[in-house]
N, C-alpha and C positions, 0 to 999 in steps of 0.2 A: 938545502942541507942546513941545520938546523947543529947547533952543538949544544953541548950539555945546558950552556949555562944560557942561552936564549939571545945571543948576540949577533946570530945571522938572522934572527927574524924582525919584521918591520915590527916598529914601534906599535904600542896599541892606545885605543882613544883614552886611556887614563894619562900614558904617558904625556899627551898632548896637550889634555884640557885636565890639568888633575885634579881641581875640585869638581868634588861629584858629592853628592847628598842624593836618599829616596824622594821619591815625590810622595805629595801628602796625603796623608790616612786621613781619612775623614771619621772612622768610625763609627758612623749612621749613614745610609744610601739617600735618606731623604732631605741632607742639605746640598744635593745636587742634581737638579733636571734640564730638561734640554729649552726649557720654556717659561722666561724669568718670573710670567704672572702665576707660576704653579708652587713657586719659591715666596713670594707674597702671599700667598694663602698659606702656604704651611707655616709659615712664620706668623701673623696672625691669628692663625690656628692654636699653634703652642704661646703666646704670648697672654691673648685673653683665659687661657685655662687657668683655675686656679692651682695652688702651691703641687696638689698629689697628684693631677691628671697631670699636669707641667713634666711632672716628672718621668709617670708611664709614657706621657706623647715622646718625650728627649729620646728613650732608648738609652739608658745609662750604659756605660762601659767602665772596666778597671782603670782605662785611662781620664776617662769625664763622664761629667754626675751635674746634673743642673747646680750641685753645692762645689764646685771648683772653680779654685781661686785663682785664676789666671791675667797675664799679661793683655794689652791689646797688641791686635796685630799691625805689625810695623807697615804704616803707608794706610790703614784704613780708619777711619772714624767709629767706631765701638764702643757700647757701655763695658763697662771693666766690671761693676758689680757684678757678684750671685745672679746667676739666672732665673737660680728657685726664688730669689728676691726680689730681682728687679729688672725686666727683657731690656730694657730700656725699647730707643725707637730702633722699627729695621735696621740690620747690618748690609752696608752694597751690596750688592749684584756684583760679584766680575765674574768676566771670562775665563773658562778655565778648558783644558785641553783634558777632557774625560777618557777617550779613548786613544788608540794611535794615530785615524784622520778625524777623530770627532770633538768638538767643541761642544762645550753645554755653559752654564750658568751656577754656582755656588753661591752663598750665603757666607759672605767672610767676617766671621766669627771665630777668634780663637777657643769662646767658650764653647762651640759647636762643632770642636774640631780633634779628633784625639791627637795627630800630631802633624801640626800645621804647620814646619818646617820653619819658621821665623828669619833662618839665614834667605831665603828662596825670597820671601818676600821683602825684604832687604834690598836686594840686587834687583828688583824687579823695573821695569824700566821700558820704552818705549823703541830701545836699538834692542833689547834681552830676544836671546833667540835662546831655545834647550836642546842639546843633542839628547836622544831617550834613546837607552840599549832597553827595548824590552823582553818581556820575561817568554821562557819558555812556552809554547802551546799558545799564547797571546793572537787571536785571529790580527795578522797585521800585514801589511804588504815589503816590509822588511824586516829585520832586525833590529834596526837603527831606523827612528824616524826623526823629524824637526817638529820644533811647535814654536810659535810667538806665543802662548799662553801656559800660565804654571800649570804644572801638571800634576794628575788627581789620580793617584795610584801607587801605593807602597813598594808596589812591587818592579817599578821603572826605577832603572840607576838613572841621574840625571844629570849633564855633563852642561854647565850655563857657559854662553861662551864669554861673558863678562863678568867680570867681578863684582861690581857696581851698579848703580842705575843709568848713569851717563853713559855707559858705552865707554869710558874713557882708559879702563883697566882690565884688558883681555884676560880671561880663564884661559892662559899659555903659558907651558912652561918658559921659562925665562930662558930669553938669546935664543927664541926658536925663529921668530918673527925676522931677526939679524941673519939666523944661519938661512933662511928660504932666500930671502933677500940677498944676498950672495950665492946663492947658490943657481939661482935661475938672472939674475944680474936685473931683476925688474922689481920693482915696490909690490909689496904684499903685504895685508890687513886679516885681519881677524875674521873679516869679513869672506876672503878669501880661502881661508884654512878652511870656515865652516862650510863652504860650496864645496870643494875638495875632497873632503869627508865623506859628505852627502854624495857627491858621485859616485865611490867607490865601493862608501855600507850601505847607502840608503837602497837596498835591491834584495830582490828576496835571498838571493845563496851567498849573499854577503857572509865571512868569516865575520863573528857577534864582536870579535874584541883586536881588530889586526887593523891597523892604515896605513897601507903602502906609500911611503911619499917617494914623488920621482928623482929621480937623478936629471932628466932632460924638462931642459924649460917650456919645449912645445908643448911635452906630454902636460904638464901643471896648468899651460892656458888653456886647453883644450879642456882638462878635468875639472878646470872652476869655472869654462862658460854652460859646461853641460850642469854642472853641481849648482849652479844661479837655476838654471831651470827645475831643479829638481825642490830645491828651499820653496821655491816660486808656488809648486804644488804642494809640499807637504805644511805649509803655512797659509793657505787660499789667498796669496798675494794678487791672485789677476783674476777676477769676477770677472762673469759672461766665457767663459769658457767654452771651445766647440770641441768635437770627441777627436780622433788623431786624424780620421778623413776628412775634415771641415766642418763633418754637420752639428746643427744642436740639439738636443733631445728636448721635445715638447711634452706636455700635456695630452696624451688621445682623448682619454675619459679618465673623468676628475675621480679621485680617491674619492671613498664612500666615509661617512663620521668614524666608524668604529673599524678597520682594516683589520682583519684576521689574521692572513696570510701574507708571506711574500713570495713570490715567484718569479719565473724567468718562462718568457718563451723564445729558444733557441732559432726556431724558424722566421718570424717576427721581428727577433734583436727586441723584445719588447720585456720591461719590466713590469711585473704586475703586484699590485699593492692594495689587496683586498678588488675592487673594482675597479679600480683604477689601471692606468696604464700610461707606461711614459715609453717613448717610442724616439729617436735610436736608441738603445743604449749595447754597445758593441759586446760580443762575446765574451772582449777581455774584462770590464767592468766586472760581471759574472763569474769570470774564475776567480773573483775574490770574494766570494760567497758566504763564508764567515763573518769576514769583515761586516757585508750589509744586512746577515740576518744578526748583529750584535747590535747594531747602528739601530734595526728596528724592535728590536726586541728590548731595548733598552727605553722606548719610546710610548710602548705598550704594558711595561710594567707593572704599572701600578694600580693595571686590571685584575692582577695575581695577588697584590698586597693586602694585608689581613684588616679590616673591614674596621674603620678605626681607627686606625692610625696614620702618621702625615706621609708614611707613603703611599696610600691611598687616594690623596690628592691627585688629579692631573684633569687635564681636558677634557670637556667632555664629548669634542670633536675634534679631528685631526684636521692641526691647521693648516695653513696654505702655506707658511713658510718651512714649512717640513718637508714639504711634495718638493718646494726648491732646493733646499735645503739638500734633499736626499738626490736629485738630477746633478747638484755640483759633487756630489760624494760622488758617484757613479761617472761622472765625466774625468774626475780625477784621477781615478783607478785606473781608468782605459790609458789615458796618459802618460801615468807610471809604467804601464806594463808596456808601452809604446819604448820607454827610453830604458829598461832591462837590458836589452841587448846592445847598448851604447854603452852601457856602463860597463856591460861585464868584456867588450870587446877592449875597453878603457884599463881594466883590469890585466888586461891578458897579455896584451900589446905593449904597456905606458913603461914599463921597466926597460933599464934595471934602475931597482930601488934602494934608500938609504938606508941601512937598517939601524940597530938599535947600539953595536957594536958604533959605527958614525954618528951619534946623538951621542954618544959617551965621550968620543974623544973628542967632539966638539964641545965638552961641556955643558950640554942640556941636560943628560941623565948625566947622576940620577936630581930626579928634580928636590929641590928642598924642601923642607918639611912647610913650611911657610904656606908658598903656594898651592899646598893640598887643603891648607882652612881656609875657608871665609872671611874675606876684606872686614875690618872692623868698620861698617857704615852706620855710624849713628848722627847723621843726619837732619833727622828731625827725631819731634818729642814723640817720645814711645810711653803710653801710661802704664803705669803697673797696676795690679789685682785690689780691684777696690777703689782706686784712682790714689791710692797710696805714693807712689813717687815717679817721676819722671827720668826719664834717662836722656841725656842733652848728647 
Protein backbone atom coordinates (compact mmCIF):
# COMPACT_ATOMS: atom_id res chain seq x y z
CA UNK A 1 0.00 0.00 0.00
CA UNK A 2 1.67 2.95 -1.13
CA UNK A 3 0.05 6.62 -0.08
CA UNK A 4 -0.02 9.67 -1.93
CA UNK A 5 2.93 11.00 -0.76
CA UNK A 6 5.49 7.88 -1.10
CA UNK A 7 6.02 7.12 2.48
CA UNK A 8 5.05 3.42 2.70
CA UNK A 9 7.60 2.73 -0.11
CA UNK A 10 11.21 1.60 0.54
CA UNK A 11 13.65 4.21 0.00
CA UNK A 12 15.25 4.39 -3.49
CA UNK A 13 19.16 4.24 -4.45
CA UNK A 14 19.32 8.19 -4.63
CA UNK A 15 17.91 8.28 -1.31
CA UNK A 16 20.88 6.19 -0.21
CA UNK A 17 23.89 7.04 -2.20
CA UNK A 18 22.65 10.60 -3.23
CA UNK A 19 25.47 11.87 -5.27
CA UNK A 20 25.02 10.58 -8.55
CA UNK A 21 26.48 12.25 -11.83
CA UNK A 22 26.36 10.71 -15.79
CA UNK A 23 29.14 8.71 -16.79
CA UNK A 24 31.39 10.10 -19.37
CA UNK A 25 30.57 11.18 -22.90
CA UNK A 26 33.42 10.68 -24.85
CA UNK A 27 32.20 12.09 -27.91
CA UNK A 28 34.19 10.18 -30.51
CA UNK A 29 33.99 6.11 -30.32
CA UNK A 30 37.72 5.98 -31.26
CA UNK A 31 39.27 7.17 -27.90
CA UNK A 32 37.99 3.85 -26.70
CA UNK A 33 39.00 -0.05 -27.53
CA UNK A 34 39.17 -3.02 -25.96
CA UNK A 35 43.04 -3.32 -26.87
CA UNK A 36 45.34 -0.71 -25.49
CA UNK A 37 47.97 -1.20 -28.53
CA UNK A 38 44.89 -0.03 -30.89
CA UNK A 39 44.70 3.31 -28.55
CA UNK A 40 48.55 3.75 -29.30
CA UNK A 41 48.20 3.71 -32.80
CA UNK A 42 45.36 5.98 -33.02
CA UNK A 43 47.03 8.23 -30.98
CA UNK A 44 49.99 8.30 -33.12
CA UNK A 45 48.00 8.42 -35.80
CA UNK A 46 46.31 11.69 -34.97
CA UNK A 47 49.30 13.13 -33.29
CA UNK A 48 51.91 12.93 -36.46
CA UNK A 49 49.07 14.50 -38.71
CA UNK A 50 49.47 17.81 -39.59
CA UNK A 51 47.29 20.96 -38.36
CA UNK A 52 43.89 19.96 -41.05
CA UNK A 53 44.07 16.28 -41.17
CA UNK A 54 44.48 16.60 -37.05
CA UNK A 55 41.55 17.87 -37.29
CA UNK A 56 39.27 15.77 -39.87
CA UNK A 57 41.12 12.58 -37.84
CA UNK A 58 39.68 14.36 -34.09
CA UNK A 59 35.92 14.18 -35.25
CA UNK A 60 35.06 17.61 -33.92
CA UNK A 61 31.88 18.15 -31.84
CA UNK A 62 30.03 21.22 -30.46
CA UNK A 63 31.39 20.35 -27.39
CA UNK A 64 35.40 19.82 -28.61
CA UNK A 65 37.40 20.85 -31.54
CA UNK A 66 41.25 20.05 -31.53
CA UNK A 67 41.14 24.37 -30.84
CA UNK A 68 39.54 23.87 -27.01
CA UNK A 69 40.89 25.10 -24.32
CA UNK A 70 40.56 22.92 -21.64
CA UNK A 71 41.57 21.78 -18.01
CA UNK A 72 43.80 18.60 -17.30
CA UNK A 73 42.11 15.88 -16.05
CA UNK A 74 42.28 15.47 -12.28
CA UNK A 75 44.76 12.41 -11.31
CA UNK A 76 46.20 12.20 -14.88
CA UNK A 77 49.45 13.51 -16.44
CA UNK A 78 48.30 15.53 -19.77
CA UNK A 79 49.40 18.32 -22.06
CA UNK A 80 46.84 21.12 -21.36
CA UNK A 81 47.85 22.88 -24.69
CA UNK A 82 45.68 23.19 -28.13
CA UNK A 83 45.63 19.94 -29.62
CA UNK A 84 45.60 21.65 -33.08
CA UNK A 85 48.95 22.98 -31.49
CA UNK A 86 50.50 20.80 -29.55
CA UNK A 87 49.43 16.59 -28.87
CA UNK A 88 52.16 16.76 -26.62
CA UNK A 89 53.32 12.96 -25.42
CA UNK A 90 50.45 10.06 -25.15
CA UNK A 91 47.73 10.47 -22.54
CA UNK A 92 47.50 6.98 -20.18
CA UNK A 93 45.65 4.12 -20.82
CA UNK A 94 43.20 3.54 -18.05
CA UNK A 95 40.69 1.17 -17.43
CA UNK A 96 37.31 2.10 -17.98
CA UNK A 97 34.00 0.06 -17.57
CA UNK A 98 32.51 0.38 -21.42
CA UNK A 99 29.70 -1.69 -21.12
CA UNK A 100 27.49 -3.24 -18.13
CA UNK A 101 30.11 -6.44 -17.71
CA UNK A 102 32.74 -5.14 -20.12
CA UNK A 103 35.95 -3.37 -19.53
CA UNK A 104 38.02 -1.71 -22.32
CA UNK A 105 40.73 0.89 -22.36
CA UNK A 106 40.47 4.84 -22.94
CA UNK A 107 42.89 7.66 -23.70
CA UNK A 108 42.55 10.00 -20.73
CA UNK A 109 42.44 13.25 -22.21
CA UNK A 110 40.24 15.77 -21.27
CA UNK A 111 41.01 17.52 -24.53
CA UNK A 112 39.59 14.16 -26.19
CA UNK A 113 36.67 14.14 -24.22
CA UNK A 114 33.37 16.00 -24.55
CA UNK A 115 32.43 15.56 -21.07
CA UNK A 116 34.75 13.90 -19.02
CA UNK A 117 32.94 14.29 -15.72
CA UNK A 118 36.02 15.80 -13.73
CA UNK A 119 34.04 15.39 -10.27
CA UNK A 120 34.35 11.24 -11.20
CA UNK A 121 37.64 11.44 -11.51
CA UNK A 122 38.29 13.35 -8.38
CA UNK A 123 36.90 10.51 -6.32
CA UNK A 124 38.60 8.06 -8.28
CA UNK A 125 40.43 5.82 -6.09
CA UNK A 126 41.46 2.19 -5.42
CA UNK A 127 38.33 1.12 -2.53
CA UNK A 128 35.83 3.49 -5.58
CA UNK A 129 33.25 1.05 -6.39
CA UNK A 130 29.95 2.59 -8.93
CA UNK A 131 26.58 1.60 -8.43
CA UNK A 132 25.10 2.14 -12.58
CA UNK A 133 21.29 2.27 -12.96
CA UNK A 134 21.31 1.66 -16.68
CA UNK A 135 19.43 2.89 -19.22
CA UNK A 136 16.41 1.56 -20.81
CA UNK A 137 16.84 -1.30 -23.76
CA UNK A 138 20.60 -1.48 -22.45
CA UNK A 139 21.54 -5.37 -23.43
CA UNK A 140 22.53 -6.02 -19.51
CA UNK A 141 22.04 -8.75 -17.10
CA UNK A 142 20.29 -6.32 -14.64
CA UNK A 143 19.20 -2.91 -14.03
CA UNK A 144 21.69 -2.08 -11.74
CA UNK A 145 25.12 -3.30 -12.09
CA UNK A 146 28.81 -2.70 -10.02
CA UNK A 147 32.01 -1.58 -11.69
CA UNK A 148 35.54 -0.96 -10.01
CA UNK A 149 36.16 1.19 -13.21
CA UNK A 150 34.82 4.76 -14.26
CA UNK A 151 32.25 4.45 -16.42
CA UNK A 152 31.89 5.31 -20.25
CA UNK A 153 28.53 6.09 -21.11
CA UNK A 154 26.20 9.28 -20.76
CA UNK A 155 23.46 7.46 -20.55
CA UNK A 156 24.29 5.51 -16.89
CA UNK A 157 23.13 7.41 -13.73
CA UNK A 158 26.17 6.74 -11.58
CA UNK A 159 25.77 6.23 -7.73
CA UNK A 160 29.96 6.19 -6.37
CA UNK A 161 29.83 4.83 -3.09
CA UNK A 162 32.68 7.07 -1.87
CA UNK A 163 33.07 10.57 -1.81
CA UNK A 164 36.73 10.69 -2.19
CA UNK A 165 39.60 8.72 -3.21
CA UNK A 166 40.61 7.14 0.23
CA UNK A 167 37.47 5.38 0.67
CA UNK A 168 37.31 7.31 3.93
CA UNK A 169 33.87 9.38 3.05
CA UNK A 170 30.88 7.20 2.16
CA UNK A 171 28.36 8.45 -0.78
CA UNK A 172 25.61 7.86 2.41
CA UNK A 173 23.06 9.70 3.38
CA UNK A 174 24.15 10.98 6.77
CA UNK A 175 23.07 8.75 10.10
CA UNK A 176 22.18 6.07 7.69
CA UNK A 177 25.34 3.93 8.65
CA UNK A 178 24.30 4.81 12.72
CA UNK A 179 20.46 3.93 11.94
CA UNK A 180 21.63 0.20 10.28
CA UNK A 181 24.02 -0.03 12.99
CA UNK A 182 21.30 -0.04 15.47
CA UNK A 183 18.91 -1.42 13.94
CA UNK A 184 20.46 -4.84 13.25
CA UNK A 185 22.80 -4.29 16.69
CA UNK A 186 26.02 -5.41 14.45
CA UNK A 187 28.73 -2.98 12.72
CA UNK A 188 27.98 -2.11 9.24
CA UNK A 189 30.33 -0.35 6.42
CA UNK A 190 29.81 1.13 3.27
CA UNK A 191 31.00 -1.64 2.16
CA UNK A 192 28.11 -3.58 3.38
CA UNK A 193 25.14 -1.28 2.08
CA UNK A 194 26.93 -1.83 -1.46
CA UNK A 195 26.61 -5.94 -1.24
CA UNK A 196 23.04 -5.22 -0.03
CA UNK A 197 22.12 -3.36 -2.89
CA UNK A 198 23.72 -5.48 -5.27
CA UNK A 199 21.61 -8.48 -3.90
CA UNK A 200 18.47 -7.10 -4.22
CA UNK A 201 18.90 -4.66 -7.77
CA UNK A 202 21.68 -6.33 -9.22
CA UNK A 203 18.88 -9.20 -10.95
CA UNK A 204 17.34 -8.86 -13.95
CA UNK A 205 13.36 -8.03 -12.66
CA UNK A 206 14.97 -5.82 -10.03
CA UNK A 207 12.55 -2.58 -9.49
CA UNK A 208 15.33 0.30 -11.59
CA UNK A 209 14.93 2.70 -8.49
CA UNK A 210 13.38 0.79 -5.03
CA UNK A 211 16.01 -0.75 -2.08
CA UNK A 212 14.19 -2.48 0.39
CA UNK A 213 16.24 -2.48 3.49
CA UNK A 214 15.22 -5.11 6.28
CA UNK A 215 13.74 -4.80 9.36
CA UNK A 216 15.39 -8.27 10.59
CA UNK A 217 19.16 -8.58 11.21
CA UNK A 218 19.32 -12.33 9.68
CA UNK A 219 17.54 -11.11 6.71
CA UNK A 220 20.68 -8.11 6.27
CA UNK A 221 23.49 -10.97 6.93
CA UNK A 222 22.15 -13.14 4.66
CA UNK A 223 21.71 -10.28 1.85
CA UNK A 224 25.28 -8.87 2.13
CA UNK A 225 26.94 -12.38 2.09
CA UNK A 226 25.05 -13.14 -1.04
CA UNK A 227 25.47 -9.23 -2.35
CA UNK A 228 29.79 -9.95 -1.56
CA UNK A 229 29.08 -12.62 -4.13
CA UNK A 230 27.33 -10.75 -6.46
CA UNK A 231 30.17 -7.30 -6.38
CA UNK A 232 32.63 -10.53 -6.60
CA UNK A 233 31.20 -10.98 -10.29
CA UNK A 234 30.00 -7.85 -11.50
CA UNK A 235 33.64 -6.32 -10.80
CA UNK A 236 35.90 -9.80 -12.06
CA UNK A 237 37.18 -9.84 -8.46
CA UNK A 238 38.03 -13.81 -8.59
CA UNK A 239 39.91 -14.82 -11.91
CA UNK A 240 39.89 -18.56 -12.86
CA UNK A 241 36.33 -18.83 -12.57
CA UNK A 242 34.40 -22.59 -13.18
CA UNK A 243 30.54 -22.33 -14.60
CA UNK A 244 27.98 -23.10 -11.54
CA UNK A 245 28.43 -27.06 -12.00
CA UNK A 246 32.28 -26.86 -11.39
CA UNK A 247 33.47 -27.13 -14.82
CA UNK A 248 35.60 -24.75 -16.88
CA UNK A 249 35.03 -23.84 -20.34
CA UNK A 250 38.20 -24.48 -22.74
CA UNK A 251 39.44 -23.75 -26.01
CA UNK A 252 38.13 -26.86 -28.62
CA UNK A 253 39.39 -25.08 -31.82
CA UNK A 254 41.11 -21.92 -31.67
CA UNK A 255 39.21 -18.65 -33.10
CA UNK A 256 40.11 -18.07 -36.70
CA UNK A 257 42.12 -14.05 -37.25
CA UNK A 258 39.08 -12.52 -38.76
CA UNK A 259 35.68 -14.09 -36.79
CA UNK A 260 32.58 -13.22 -38.53
CA UNK A 261 30.07 -14.65 -36.63
CA UNK A 262 28.86 -15.61 -33.15
CA UNK A 263 26.99 -18.45 -32.26
CA UNK A 264 25.61 -20.93 -29.89
CA UNK A 265 25.21 -24.57 -30.15
CA UNK A 266 22.42 -25.52 -27.69
CA UNK A 267 23.02 -29.23 -28.08
CA UNK A 268 26.90 -29.02 -27.55
CA UNK A 269 26.61 -26.09 -24.71
CA UNK A 270 29.31 -24.87 -27.23
CA UNK A 271 29.99 -21.28 -28.09
CA UNK A 272 31.23 -20.58 -31.54
CA UNK A 273 33.12 -17.54 -32.63
CA UNK A 274 33.87 -17.49 -36.25
CA UNK A 275 35.77 -21.24 -36.14
CA UNK A 276 36.37 -21.31 -33.01
CA UNK A 277 34.76 -22.99 -30.21
CA UNK A 278 34.77 -22.84 -26.63
CA UNK A 279 33.19 -25.62 -24.88
CA UNK A 280 31.22 -25.73 -21.66
CA UNK A 281 29.60 -22.73 -21.76
CA UNK A 282 25.94 -23.43 -20.06
CA UNK A 283 22.59 -22.48 -21.62
CA UNK A 284 22.47 -19.71 -19.10
CA UNK A 285 25.51 -17.76 -20.44
CA UNK A 286 23.38 -17.79 -23.87
CA UNK A 287 20.30 -16.45 -22.65
CA UNK A 288 22.10 -13.36 -22.31
CA UNK A 289 22.68 -13.08 -25.91
CA UNK A 290 22.59 -9.49 -26.32
CA UNK A 291 24.91 -8.97 -23.91
CA UNK A 292 27.76 -11.24 -25.81
CA UNK A 293 26.77 -10.30 -29.32
CA UNK A 294 27.45 -6.31 -27.99
CA UNK A 295 30.76 -7.69 -26.14
CA UNK A 296 31.55 -9.00 -29.96
CA UNK A 297 30.33 -6.80 -32.10
CA UNK A 298 32.08 -3.96 -30.36
CA UNK A 299 35.32 -5.84 -30.91
CA UNK A 300 34.70 -6.18 -34.72
CA UNK A 301 33.97 -2.81 -35.39
CA UNK A 302 36.18 -1.05 -36.72
CA UNK A 303 35.82 -3.47 -39.75
CA UNK A 304 32.62 -1.17 -40.51
CA UNK A 305 34.53 2.19 -39.86
CA UNK A 306 34.91 4.51 -42.79
CA UNK A 307 38.33 3.73 -44.33
CA UNK A 308 40.53 6.44 -42.89
CA UNK A 309 39.83 7.35 -40.08
CA UNK A 310 41.18 6.21 -36.38
CA UNK A 311 38.36 4.06 -35.98
CA UNK A 312 39.43 2.07 -38.50
CA UNK A 313 42.30 1.25 -36.50
CA UNK A 314 42.22 -2.28 -34.74
CA UNK A 315 43.91 -5.68 -35.00
CA UNK A 316 44.59 -7.31 -37.49
CA UNK A 317 44.05 -10.71 -35.75
CA UNK A 318 41.88 -11.64 -33.06
CA UNK A 319 43.93 -11.94 -30.04
CA UNK A 320 44.27 -14.53 -27.58
CA UNK A 321 43.36 -12.45 -24.79
CA UNK A 322 39.84 -11.90 -26.19
CA UNK A 323 39.08 -15.68 -26.57
CA UNK A 324 39.75 -15.29 -22.56
CA UNK A 325 38.56 -12.54 -22.13
CA UNK A 326 35.21 -13.48 -23.68
CA UNK A 327 35.32 -17.44 -21.69
CA UNK A 328 35.29 -15.10 -18.19
CA UNK A 329 32.29 -13.01 -19.72
CA UNK A 330 30.50 -16.18 -20.44
CA UNK A 331 31.38 -17.83 -17.06
CA UNK A 332 30.07 -14.92 -15.30
CA UNK A 333 26.70 -14.60 -16.82
CA UNK A 334 26.09 -18.46 -15.96
CA UNK A 335 26.78 -17.45 -12.56
CA UNK A 336 24.60 -14.42 -12.22
CA UNK A 337 21.82 -16.20 -13.66
CA UNK A 338 22.75 -19.06 -11.12
CA UNK A 339 22.23 -16.66 -8.00
CA UNK A 340 18.70 -14.88 -9.77
CA UNK A 341 16.69 -17.05 -7.88
CA UNK A 342 18.49 -16.29 -4.39
CA UNK A 343 18.18 -13.01 -4.77
CA UNK A 344 14.79 -12.74 -5.77
CA UNK A 345 13.70 -15.46 -3.14
CA UNK A 346 15.94 -12.70 -0.80
CA UNK A 347 13.41 -10.21 -2.02
CA UNK A 348 10.37 -12.10 -1.42
CA UNK A 349 10.97 -13.45 1.95
CA UNK A 350 13.60 -10.83 3.74
CA UNK A 351 10.78 -8.42 4.92
CA UNK A 352 9.25 -6.52 6.38
CA UNK A 353 10.91 -3.53 5.44
CA UNK A 354 11.89 -0.01 6.47
CA UNK A 355 10.42 2.43 4.50
CA UNK A 356 10.96 5.84 3.62
CA UNK A 357 8.17 7.18 6.18
CA UNK A 358 11.11 5.51 8.90
CA UNK A 359 14.22 7.26 7.28
CA UNK A 360 12.21 10.48 7.83
CA UNK A 361 11.62 10.04 11.28
CA UNK A 362 14.81 8.80 11.85
CA UNK A 363 16.23 11.79 10.36
CA UNK A 364 18.02 10.54 7.31
CA UNK A 365 15.43 12.11 4.81
CA UNK A 366 15.23 14.17 3.55
CA UNK A 367 19.00 14.18 2.83
CA UNK A 368 20.69 17.64 2.60
CA UNK A 369 21.51 19.44 -0.08
CA UNK A 370 25.22 18.93 0.65
CA UNK A 371 25.47 15.54 0.39
CA UNK A 372 23.88 15.33 -3.18
CA UNK A 373 27.36 17.50 -4.44
CA UNK A 374 30.68 16.45 -4.67
CA UNK A 375 33.31 16.36 -1.80
CA UNK A 376 35.51 19.47 -2.70
CA UNK A 377 38.74 17.08 -3.30
CA UNK A 378 41.59 19.19 -4.42
CA UNK A 379 44.21 17.36 -3.51
CA UNK A 380 46.61 17.51 -5.83
CA UNK A 381 47.81 20.01 -8.68
CA UNK A 382 45.21 20.18 -11.39
CA UNK A 383 46.60 22.44 -14.44
CA UNK A 384 44.44 24.63 -16.27
CA UNK A 385 43.98 25.19 -20.19
CA UNK A 386 47.38 26.22 -21.54
CA UNK A 387 49.18 25.25 -18.38
CA UNK A 388 47.77 28.81 -17.25
CA UNK A 389 47.17 28.12 -13.45
CA UNK A 390 46.98 25.49 -10.90
CA UNK A 391 44.46 24.76 -8.57
CA UNK A 392 46.17 23.48 -4.94
Amino acid sequence: MVDSGGEQTPASLGDLLPWTVRGVRTGRAWVVAADPEVLQERWRRLASADAAERAELFEPSRARTPDSAVPGLPGQRTSTRRLSREPGEQPPLVRVRHRPLDRAWMLADQRLLDQARPELWRADGPQQRYLLVQPDGQPSPAPLTVSAELPVDPRVRVHPLHRRPDGREPNLAPGLLRFLRRAYATAVTADDVLAWIAAVCARPDAPRDAVPLPRSAASWTEGVALGRRVVDLHTYARPGLRTPDGRRTFVRNPVDRHPLELGYDADEETLLVGEGRLAPVPPSAWAAEPTLREWFADRTAFRGAPSGTLGALGLTIWPQRATTDLIELTTTLALLAELTAVQGALTADGGPWFTRADLHEAGILPVPAAARRPASVLDRLEEGPEGQYALL
